[in-house]
N, C-alpha and C positions, 0 to 999 in steps of 0.2 A: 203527599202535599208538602210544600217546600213551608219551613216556619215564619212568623213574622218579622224574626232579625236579619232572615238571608236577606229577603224583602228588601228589606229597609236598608241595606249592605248594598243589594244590588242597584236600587233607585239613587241611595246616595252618589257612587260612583256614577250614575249616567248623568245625574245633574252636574256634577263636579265637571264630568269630562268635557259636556257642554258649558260651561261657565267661562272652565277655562279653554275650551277653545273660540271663545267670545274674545277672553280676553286677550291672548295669542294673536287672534285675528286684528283687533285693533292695534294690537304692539307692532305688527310685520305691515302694514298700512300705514300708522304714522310713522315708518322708517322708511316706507315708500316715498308719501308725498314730502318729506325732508329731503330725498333724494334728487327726489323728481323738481326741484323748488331751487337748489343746488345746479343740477344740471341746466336749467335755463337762465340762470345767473351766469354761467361760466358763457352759455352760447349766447348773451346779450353781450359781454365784457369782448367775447371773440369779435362779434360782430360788429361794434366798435373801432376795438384793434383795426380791420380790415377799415371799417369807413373813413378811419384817419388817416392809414395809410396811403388808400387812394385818393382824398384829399388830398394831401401832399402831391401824392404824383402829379395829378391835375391842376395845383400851384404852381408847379415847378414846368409844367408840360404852358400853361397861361402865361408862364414871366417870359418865357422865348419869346423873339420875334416872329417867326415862324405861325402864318395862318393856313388852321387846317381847313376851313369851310370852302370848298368848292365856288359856294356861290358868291359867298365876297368878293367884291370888286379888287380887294389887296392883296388877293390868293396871286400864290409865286410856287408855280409846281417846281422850279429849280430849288428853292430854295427848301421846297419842303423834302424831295428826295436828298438833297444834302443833308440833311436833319435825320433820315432815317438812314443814312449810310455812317452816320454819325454813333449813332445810337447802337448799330449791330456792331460798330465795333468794341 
């Protein structure tokens, strides 16, 4: 028969081990969700970046005289393939 200090030796260490792998566990989690919290800040600020930039494009695409709608009665197919022979160069 094993004595009452092994015992108590050996219970100690498994509550420990469990305690601290409680607390492990929450440490490696709140460095997750900091990450995870981080990483969607950077991809709203990206996605941004892109919405103004294509803004702009789309300002800059609006100031031309140049109408791309088909159906507009102002549409100028000359004028719009001039615009894209324009552009690819």
């Amino acid at each position: 028969m094993v004595s009452p200090t092994v015992n108590v030796a050996r219970y100690s260490a498994l509550f420990g081990g469990v305690f601290y792998g409680f607390y492990h566990r929450r440490t490696l989690q709140a460095a997750h969700d900091k990450q995870k919290v981080q990483h969607a800040a950077h991809d709203r600020e990206h996605l941004i970046a892109e919405a103004k930039e294509a803004w702009k494009r789309q300002q800059a695409s609006a100031n031309s005289s140049v109408i791309t709608d088909p159906e507009d009665p102002r549409f100028d197919l000359e004028k719009l393939v001039a615009k894209w022979e324009a552009d690819a160069q």
